[in-house]
C-alpha positions as CSV (number, residue, x, y, z in Angstrom):
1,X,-56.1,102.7,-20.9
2,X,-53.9,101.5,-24.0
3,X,-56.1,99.4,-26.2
4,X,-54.7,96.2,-28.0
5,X,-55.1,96.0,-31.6
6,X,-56.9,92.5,-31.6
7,X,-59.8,95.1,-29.3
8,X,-59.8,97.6,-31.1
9,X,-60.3,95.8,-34.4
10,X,-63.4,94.3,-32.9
11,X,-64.6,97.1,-31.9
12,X,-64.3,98.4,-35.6
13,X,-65.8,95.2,-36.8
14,X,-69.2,95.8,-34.4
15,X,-69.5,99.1,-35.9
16,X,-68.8,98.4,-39.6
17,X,-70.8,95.2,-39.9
18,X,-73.4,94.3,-37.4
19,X,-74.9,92.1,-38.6
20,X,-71.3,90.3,-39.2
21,X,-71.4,86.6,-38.4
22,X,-68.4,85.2,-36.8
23,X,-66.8,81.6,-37.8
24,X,-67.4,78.7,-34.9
25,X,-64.0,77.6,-33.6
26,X,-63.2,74.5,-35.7
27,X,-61.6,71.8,-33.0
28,X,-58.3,71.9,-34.7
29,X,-58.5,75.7,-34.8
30,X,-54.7,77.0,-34.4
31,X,-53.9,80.4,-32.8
32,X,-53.8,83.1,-34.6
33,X,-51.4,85.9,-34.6
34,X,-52.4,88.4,-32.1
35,X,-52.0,91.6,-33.5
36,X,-54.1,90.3,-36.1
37,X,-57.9,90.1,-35.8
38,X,-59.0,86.1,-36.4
39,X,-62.2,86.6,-37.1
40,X,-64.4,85.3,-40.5
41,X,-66.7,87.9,-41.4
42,X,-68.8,86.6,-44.0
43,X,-69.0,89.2,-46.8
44,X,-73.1,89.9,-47.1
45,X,-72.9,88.6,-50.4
46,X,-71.0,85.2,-51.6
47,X,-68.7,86.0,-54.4
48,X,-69.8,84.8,-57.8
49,X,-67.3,82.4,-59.7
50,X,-66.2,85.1,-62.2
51,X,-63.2,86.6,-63.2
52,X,-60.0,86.6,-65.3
53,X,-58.3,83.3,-66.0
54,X,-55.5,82.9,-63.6
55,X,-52.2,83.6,-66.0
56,X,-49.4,80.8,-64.7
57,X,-46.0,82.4,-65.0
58,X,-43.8,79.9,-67.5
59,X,-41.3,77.6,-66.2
60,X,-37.8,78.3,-66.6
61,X,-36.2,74.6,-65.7
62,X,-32.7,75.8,-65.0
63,X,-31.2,71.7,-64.9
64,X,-32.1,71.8,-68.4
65,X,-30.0,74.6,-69.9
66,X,-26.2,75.6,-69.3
67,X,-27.1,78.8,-67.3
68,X,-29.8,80.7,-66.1
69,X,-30.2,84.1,-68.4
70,X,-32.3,86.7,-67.1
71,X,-32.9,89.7,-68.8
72,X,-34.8,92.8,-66.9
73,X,-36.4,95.0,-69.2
74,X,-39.5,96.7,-69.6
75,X,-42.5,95.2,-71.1
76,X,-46.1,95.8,-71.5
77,X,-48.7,94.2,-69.6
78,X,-52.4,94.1,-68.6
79,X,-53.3,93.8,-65.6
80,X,-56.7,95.0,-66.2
81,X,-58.0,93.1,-69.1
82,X,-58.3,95.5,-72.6
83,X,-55.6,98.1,-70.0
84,X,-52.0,97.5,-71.7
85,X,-49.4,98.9,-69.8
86,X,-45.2,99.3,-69.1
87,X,-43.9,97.7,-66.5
88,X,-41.0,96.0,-65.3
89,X,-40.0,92.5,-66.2
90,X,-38.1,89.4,-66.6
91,X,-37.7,87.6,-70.2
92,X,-40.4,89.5,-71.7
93,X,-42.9,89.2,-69.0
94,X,-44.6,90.0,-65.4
95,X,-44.1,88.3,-63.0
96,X,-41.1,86.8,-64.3
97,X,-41.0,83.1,-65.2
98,X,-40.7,80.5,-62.2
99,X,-37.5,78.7,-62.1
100,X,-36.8,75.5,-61.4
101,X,-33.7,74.2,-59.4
102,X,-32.2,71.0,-57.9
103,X,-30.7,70.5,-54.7
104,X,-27.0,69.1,-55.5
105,X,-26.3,71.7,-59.0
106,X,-24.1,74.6,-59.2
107,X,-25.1,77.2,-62.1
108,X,-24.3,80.1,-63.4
109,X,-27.0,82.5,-63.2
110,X,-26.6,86.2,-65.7
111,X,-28.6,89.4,-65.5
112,X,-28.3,91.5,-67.8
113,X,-30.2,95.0,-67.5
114,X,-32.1,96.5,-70.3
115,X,-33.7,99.0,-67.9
116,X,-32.7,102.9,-68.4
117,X,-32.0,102.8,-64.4
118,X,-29.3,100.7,-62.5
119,X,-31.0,97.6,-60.6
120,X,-29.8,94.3,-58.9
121,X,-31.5,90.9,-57.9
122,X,-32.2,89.5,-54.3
123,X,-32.6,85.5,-54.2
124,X,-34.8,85.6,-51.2
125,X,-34.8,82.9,-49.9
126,X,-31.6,81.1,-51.4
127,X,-28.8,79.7,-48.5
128,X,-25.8,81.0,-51.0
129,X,-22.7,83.0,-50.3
130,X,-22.7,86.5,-49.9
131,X,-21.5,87.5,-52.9
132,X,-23.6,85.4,-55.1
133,X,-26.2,87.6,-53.8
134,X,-27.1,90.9,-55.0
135,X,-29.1,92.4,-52.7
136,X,-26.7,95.5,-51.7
137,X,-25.1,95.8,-55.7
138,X,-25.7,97.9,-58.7
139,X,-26.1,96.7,-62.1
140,X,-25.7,100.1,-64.2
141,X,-28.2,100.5,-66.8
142,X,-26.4,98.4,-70.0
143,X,-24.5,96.1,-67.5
144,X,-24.9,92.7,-66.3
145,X,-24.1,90.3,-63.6
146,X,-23.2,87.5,-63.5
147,X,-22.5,84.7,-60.0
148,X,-21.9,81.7,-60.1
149,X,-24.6,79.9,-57.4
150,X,-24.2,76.2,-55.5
151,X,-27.6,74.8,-54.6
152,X,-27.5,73.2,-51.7
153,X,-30.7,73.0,-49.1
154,X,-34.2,71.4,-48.9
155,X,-37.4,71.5,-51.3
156,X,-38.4,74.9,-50.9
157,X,-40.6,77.9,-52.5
158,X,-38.7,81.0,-52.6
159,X,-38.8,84.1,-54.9
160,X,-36.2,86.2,-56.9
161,X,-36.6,90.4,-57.1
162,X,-35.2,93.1,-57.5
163,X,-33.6,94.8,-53.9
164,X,-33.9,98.7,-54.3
165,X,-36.3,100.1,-51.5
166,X,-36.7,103.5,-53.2
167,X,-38.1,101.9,-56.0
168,X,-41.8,103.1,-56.3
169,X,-45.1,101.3,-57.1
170,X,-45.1,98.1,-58.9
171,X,-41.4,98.8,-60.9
172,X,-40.3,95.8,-58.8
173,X,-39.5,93.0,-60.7
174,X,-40.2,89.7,-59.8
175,X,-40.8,86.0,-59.8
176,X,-41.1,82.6,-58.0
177,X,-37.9,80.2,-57.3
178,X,-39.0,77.0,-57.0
179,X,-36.2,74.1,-55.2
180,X,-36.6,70.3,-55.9
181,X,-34.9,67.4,-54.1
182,X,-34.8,63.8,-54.0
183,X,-36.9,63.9,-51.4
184,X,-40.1,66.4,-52.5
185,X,-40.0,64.3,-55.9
186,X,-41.3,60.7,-53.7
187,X,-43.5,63.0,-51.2
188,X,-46.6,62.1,-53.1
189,X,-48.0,65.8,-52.9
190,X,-49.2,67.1,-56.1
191,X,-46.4,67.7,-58.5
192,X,-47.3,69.0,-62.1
193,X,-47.1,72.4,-62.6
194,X,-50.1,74.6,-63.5
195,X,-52.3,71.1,-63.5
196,X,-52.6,70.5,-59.7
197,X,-49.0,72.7,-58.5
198,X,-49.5,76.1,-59.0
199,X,-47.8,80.0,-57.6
200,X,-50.3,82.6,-56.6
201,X,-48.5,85.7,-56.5
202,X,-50.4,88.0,-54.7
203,X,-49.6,92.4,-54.2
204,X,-52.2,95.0,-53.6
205,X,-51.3,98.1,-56.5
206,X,-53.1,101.1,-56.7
207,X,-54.0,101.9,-60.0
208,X,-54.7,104.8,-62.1
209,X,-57.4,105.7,-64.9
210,X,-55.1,104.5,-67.3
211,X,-54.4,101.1,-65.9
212,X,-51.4,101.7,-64.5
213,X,-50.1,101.0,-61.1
214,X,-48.9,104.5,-58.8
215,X,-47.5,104.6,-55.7
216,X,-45.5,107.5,-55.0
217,X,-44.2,108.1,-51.5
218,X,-46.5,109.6,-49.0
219,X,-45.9,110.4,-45.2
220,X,-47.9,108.1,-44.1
221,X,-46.1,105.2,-46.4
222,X,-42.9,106.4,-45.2
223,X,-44.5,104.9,-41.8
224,X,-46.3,102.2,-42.5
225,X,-45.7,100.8,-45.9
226,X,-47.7,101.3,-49.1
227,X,-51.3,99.3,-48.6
228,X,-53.1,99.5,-52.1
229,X,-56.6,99.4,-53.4
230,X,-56.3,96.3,-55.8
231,X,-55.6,92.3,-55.6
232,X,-53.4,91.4,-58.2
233,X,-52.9,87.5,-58.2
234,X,-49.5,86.8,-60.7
235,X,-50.5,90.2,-62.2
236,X,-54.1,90.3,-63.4
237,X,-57.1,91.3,-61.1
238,X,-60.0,90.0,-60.5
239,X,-58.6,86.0,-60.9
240,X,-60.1,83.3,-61.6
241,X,-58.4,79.4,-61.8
242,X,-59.8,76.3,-62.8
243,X,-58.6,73.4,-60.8
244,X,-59.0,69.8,-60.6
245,X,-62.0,68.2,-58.8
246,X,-59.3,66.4,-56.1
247,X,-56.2,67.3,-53.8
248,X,-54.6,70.6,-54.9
249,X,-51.3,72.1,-54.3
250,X,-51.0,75.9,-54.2
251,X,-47.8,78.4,-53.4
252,X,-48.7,81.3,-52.1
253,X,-46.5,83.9,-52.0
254,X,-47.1,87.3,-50.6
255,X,-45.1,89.8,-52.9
256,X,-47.1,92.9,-51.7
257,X,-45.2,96.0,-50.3
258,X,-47.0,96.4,-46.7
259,X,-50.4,94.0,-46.9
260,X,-50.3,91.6,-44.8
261,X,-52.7,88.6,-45.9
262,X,-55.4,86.7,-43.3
263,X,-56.7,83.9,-45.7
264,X,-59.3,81.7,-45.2
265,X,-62.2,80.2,-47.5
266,X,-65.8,81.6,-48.1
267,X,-67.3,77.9,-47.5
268,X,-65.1,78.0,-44.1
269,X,-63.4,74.8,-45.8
270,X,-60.3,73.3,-43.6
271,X,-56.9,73.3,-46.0
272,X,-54.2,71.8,-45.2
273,X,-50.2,73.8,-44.6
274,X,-47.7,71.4,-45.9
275,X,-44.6,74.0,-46.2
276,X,-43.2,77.4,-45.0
277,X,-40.7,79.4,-46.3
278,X,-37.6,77.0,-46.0
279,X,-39.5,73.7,-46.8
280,X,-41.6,71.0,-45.4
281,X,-43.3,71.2,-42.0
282,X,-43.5,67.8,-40.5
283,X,-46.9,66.4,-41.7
284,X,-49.5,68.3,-42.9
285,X,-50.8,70.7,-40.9
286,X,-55.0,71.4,-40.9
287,X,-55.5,74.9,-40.2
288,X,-58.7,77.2,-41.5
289,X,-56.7,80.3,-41.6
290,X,-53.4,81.2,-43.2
291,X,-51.7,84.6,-42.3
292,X,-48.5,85.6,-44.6
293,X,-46.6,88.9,-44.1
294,X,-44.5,90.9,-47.0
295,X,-42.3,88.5,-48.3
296,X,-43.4,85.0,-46.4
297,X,-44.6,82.4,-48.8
298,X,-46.8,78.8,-47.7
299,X,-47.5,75.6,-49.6
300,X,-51.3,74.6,-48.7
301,X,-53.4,71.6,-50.2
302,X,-56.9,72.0,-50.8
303,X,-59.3,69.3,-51.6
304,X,-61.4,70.7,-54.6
305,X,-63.6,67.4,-54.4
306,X,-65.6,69.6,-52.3
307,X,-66.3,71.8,-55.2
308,X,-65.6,75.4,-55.9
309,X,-64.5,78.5,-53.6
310,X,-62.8,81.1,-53.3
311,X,-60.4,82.7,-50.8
312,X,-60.5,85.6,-48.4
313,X,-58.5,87.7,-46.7
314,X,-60.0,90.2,-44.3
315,X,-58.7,94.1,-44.1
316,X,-55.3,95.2,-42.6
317,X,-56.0,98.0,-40.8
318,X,-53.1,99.0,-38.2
319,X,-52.4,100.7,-35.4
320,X,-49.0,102.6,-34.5
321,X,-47.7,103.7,-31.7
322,X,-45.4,106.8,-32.2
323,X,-44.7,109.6,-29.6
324,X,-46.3,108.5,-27.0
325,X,-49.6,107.7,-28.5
326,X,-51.4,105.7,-31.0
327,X,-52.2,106.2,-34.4
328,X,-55.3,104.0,-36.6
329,X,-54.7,103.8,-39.8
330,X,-57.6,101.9,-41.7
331,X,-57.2,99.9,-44.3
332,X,-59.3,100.8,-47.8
333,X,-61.3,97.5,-48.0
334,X,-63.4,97.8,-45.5
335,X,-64.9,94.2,-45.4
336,X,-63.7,91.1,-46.3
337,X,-62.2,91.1,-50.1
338,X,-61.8,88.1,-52.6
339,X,-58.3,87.0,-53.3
340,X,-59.0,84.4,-56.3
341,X,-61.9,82.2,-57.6
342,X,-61.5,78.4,-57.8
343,X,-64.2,76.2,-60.4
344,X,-63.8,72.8,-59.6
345,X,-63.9,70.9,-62.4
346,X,-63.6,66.8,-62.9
347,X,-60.7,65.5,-64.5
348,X,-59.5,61.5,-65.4
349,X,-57.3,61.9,-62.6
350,X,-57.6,59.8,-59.0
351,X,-56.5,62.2,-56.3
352,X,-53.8,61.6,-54.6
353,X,-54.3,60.6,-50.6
354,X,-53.2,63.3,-48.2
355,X,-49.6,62.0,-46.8
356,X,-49.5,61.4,-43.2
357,X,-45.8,62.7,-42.8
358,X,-43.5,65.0,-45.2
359,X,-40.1,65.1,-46.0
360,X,-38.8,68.0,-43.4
361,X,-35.1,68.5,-42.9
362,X,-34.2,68.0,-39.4
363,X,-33.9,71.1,-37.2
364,X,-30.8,71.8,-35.5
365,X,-29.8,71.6,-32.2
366,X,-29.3,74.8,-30.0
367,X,-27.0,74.3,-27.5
368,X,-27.1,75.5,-23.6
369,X,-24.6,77.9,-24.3
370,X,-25.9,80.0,-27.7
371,X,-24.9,83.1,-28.0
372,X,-28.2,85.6,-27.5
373,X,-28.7,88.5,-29.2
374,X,-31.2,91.0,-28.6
375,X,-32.8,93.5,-31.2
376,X,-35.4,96.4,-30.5
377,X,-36.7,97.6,-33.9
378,X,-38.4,101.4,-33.9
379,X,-39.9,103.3,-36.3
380,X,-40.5,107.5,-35.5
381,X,-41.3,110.5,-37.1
382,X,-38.5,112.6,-37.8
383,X,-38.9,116.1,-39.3
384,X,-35.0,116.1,-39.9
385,X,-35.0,112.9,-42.3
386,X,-36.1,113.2,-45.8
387,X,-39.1,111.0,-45.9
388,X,-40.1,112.0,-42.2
389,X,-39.3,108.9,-40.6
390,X,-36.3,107.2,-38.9
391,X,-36.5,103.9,-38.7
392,X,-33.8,102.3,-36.8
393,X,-32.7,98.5,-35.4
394,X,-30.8,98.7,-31.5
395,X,-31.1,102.7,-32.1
396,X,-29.0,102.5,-35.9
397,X,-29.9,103.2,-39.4
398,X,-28.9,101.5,-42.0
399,X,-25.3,102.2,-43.0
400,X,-23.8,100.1,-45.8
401,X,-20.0,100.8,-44.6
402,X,-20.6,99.5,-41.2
403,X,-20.4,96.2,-39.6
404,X,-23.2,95.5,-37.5
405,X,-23.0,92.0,-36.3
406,X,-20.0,89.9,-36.7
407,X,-20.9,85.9,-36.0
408,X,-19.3,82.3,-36.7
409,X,-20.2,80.3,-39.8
410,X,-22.2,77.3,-38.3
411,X,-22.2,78.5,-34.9
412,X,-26.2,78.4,-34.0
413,X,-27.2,81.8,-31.9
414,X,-30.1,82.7,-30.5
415,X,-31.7,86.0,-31.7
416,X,-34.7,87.9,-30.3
417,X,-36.6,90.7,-31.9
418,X,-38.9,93.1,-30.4
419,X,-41.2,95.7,-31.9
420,X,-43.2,98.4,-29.6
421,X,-44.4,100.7,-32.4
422,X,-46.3,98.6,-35.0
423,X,-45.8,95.0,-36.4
424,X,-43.5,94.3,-39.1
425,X,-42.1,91.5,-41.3
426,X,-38.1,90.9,-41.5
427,X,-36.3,89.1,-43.7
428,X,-32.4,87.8,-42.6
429,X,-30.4,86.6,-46.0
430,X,-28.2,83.6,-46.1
431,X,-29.4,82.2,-42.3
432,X,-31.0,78.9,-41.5
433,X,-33.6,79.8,-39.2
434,X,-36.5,78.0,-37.2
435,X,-39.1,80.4,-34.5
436,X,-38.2,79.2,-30.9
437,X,-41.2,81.4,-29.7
438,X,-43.5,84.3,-30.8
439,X,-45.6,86.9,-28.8
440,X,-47.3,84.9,-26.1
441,X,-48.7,82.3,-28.5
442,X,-48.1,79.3,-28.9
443,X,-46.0,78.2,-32.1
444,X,-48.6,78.9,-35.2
445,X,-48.5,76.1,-38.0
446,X,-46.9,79.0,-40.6
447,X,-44.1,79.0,-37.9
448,X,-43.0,75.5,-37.9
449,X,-41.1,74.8,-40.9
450,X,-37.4,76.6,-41.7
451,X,-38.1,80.3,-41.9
452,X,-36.1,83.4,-43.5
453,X,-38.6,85.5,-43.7
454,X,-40.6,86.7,-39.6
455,X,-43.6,88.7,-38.6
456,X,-42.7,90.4,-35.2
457,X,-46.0,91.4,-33.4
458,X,-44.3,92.2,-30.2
459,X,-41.1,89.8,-30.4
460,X,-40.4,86.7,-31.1
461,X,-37.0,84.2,-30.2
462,X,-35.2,82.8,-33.5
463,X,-32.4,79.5,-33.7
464,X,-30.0,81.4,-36.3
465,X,-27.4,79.5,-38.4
466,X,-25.5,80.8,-41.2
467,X,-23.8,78.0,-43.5
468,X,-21.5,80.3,-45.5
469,X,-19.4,83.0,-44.8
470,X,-19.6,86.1,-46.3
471,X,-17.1,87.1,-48.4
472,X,-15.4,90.9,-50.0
473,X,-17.9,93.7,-49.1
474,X,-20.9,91.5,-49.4
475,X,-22.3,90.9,-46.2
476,X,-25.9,89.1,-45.4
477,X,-28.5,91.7,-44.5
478,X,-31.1,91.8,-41.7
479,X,-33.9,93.5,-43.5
480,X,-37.6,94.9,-43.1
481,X,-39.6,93.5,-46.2
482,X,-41.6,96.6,-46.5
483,X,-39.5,98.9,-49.0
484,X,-40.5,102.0,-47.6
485,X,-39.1,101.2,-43.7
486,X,-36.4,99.6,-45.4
487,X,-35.7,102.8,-47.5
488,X,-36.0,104.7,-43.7
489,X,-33.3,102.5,-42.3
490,X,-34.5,99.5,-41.0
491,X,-31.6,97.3,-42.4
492,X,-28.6,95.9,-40.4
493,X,-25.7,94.3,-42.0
494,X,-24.0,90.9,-41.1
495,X,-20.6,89.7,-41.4
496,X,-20.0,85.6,-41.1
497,X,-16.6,84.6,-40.4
């Protein structure tokens, strides 16, 4: 008999913690994902409010200059206070400053690279030509880049990094992209940045004695992704964040290589998901639970009128299934771990009243006739490949000079993904997408806004548009967000006439 991961997870969580108490369904309870265990287990101890003050990346407001200049370099950083260390950057810092665009602008944006190694830049996220994207280019070290980019889609929180899967550890560079409209400025959800708006960046390094992050390739990463031994939230440990005693906005964005995050609060507190990964869901949405893979990112308001808390996330342990059996592989947090601290504190400020409805663009319509598409993603051990794994979408690895899918710009197709091995996040450039269906579940609230970014349990059913044609040799890229089965093939190429 083949157990399911949601069973054997349970059985794990009877033997590591008996006397585990589990959360009592709220009535507004949403399903959970079901590879995924959904229970609370209360750590034995309440963590105290201590920690590091939460660092809050600067904003870059790219309306307010002529272009947007980033420079990648290498720069020294603690994220272990009284630890200095090098690490990769943007403009002098990690994680690289948040930028700040409006719907309707067309910029210039320049990279230049300071790095001795070649790199490139990815605008996850970002509905922009092919070749404004740099996800399959190569900045030499010296060069730079630069594209011209039209903004043009909804209020959105997306991220900018660097797109080179062999690149180990934490030597990722990164930061948050943050869209405007007319539409998120009148929403009435909190609005000022680092007061009552902030970005939580969260990854999961492994670090050394000397404070710095390591993360060589292994076997087992090669299969499942680099899981480390730390929470880094935008690049300290340990965090802690003040916040105002009312309605607060946070942007969580999961920038770790393999983790994926099950957060909840240690009071059990309700929050409220008011945004996916391509904007606005329709009204708020109360959930107790948020789940975000590699990659995914969520806008949730909690009301800190309650008083201070901090959130959870509960282990990742995974199961894979690879010539003809299954394979555990537990996770190094054993119990339920602290993400980040929040100390209410009172401020002059009235809160604002939740919003009963929120400014989501309209999905489109999927006609009778949509093209379907169907794609079975596997991942195997293979003593012929280099890193011992083959991972491969409809039976390919990635190839850069071939044409994988050819499709028509605006023409709305129906996609399907299925998984059999082990769960894992993909990310599709340049498409507007919303989930038609996932698993057997119904449609989770992180589900219901635009999406670029999916967690495939077992499969899931996509509406695909793609706005822009692709243009040279630049074609959009079908992608797992975990750089190590990226870096074992598990990329497809697309090609929009």
């Amino acid at each position: 008999m083949t157990l399911s991961r949601r069973a054997i997870l349970a059985c794990l969580t009877a033997f590591l913690w008996p006397n585990a108490v589990q959360a009592a369904p709220k009535a507004k309870e949403l399903p959970r994902r079901t590879n995924h265990s959904s229970h609370h287990l209360k750590p034995t101890v309440v963590p105290r409010l201590t920690g590091n003050p939460l660092p809050i990346p600067p904003i870059l407001d790219v309306s307010s200059v002529a272009s947007l200049e980033l420079k990648v370099e290498t720069v020294t950083h603690a994220f272990i206070p009284g630890q200095s260390t090098e690490i990769v950057g943007y403009n002098g810092s990690y994680p690289g400053p948040t930028l700040r665009l409006k719907r309707g602008e067309t910029i210039t944006a320049w990279l230049l690279n300071a790095l001795d190694r070649p790199t490139n830049l990815h605008w996850h996220g970002l509905r922009i030509e092919s070749g404004s994207d740099g996800a399959l280019s190569s900045i030499a070290s010296g060069g730079s880049w630069d594209v011209p980019i039209r903004i043009d889609q909804p209020a959105a929180t997306l991220w900018y990094h660097e797109q080179r899967p062999d690149t180990p550890g934490l030597d990722r560079p990164l930061g948050m992209l943050l869209i405007d409209d007319q539409d998120s400025a009148t929403s009435g959800l909190p609005s000022t940045y680092g007061v009552d708006d902030f970005p939580l960046i969260l990854e999961d390094p492994t670090f050394d004695a000397d404070g710095k992050p390591i993360g060589q390739p292994t076997a087992t990463s090669a299969l499942i992704g680099t899981r480390g031994k730390t929470i880094l939230v935008n690049g300290i440990i340990e965090p802690l964040l003040k916040v105002p005693q009312r309605l607060v906005r946070l942007r969580i964005l999961n920038a770790a290589r393999a983790r994926v995050f099950r957060l909840f609060m240690d009071d059990e507190r309700s929050f409220y998901l008011v945004a996916g990964d391509g904007g606005f869901v329709q009204a708020p949405i109360e959930i107790d639970t948020l789940i975000l893979a590699p990659g995914e990112r969520a806008e949730i308001l909690v009301d800190f009128a309650d008083g201070s808390t901090s959130l959870l996330s509960t282990p990742d342990a995974i199961d894979v299934a690879t010539d003809g059996h299954v394979e555990h592989f537990p996770d190094s947090f054993e119990k339920p771990f602290r993400v980040i601290a929040f100390e209410a504190e009172k401020d002059a400020i009235a809160s604002r009243p939740l919003p009963s409805k929120l400014p989501a663009p309209t999905p489109f319509g999927v006609p009778n006739d949509a093209k379907r598409r169907q794609f079975e993603l596997r991942v195997a051990r293979d003593s012929a490949s280099t890193t011992g794994v083959i991972a491969t979408i409809n039976g390919k690895s990635f190839d850069p000079a071939r044409q994988d899918i050819v499709v028509k710009r605006g023409e709305v197709e129906i996609w399907q993904f299925t998984t059999t091995g082990q769960a894992m996040p993909i990310h599709i450039s340049g498409a507007e997408i919303y989930v038609r269906s996932a698993s057997d579940t119904d449609l989770a609230a992180w589900n219901q806004s635009a999406k670029d970014t999916i967690f495939i349990e077992t499969s899931i059913e996509l509406a695909v548009r793609f706005p822009y044609s692709t243009s040279g040799n630049a074609p959009y890229l079908i992608l797992c967000t975990q750089p190590e089965l990226a870096a074992d093939g598990l990329i497809a190429t697309v090609v929009v006439d």
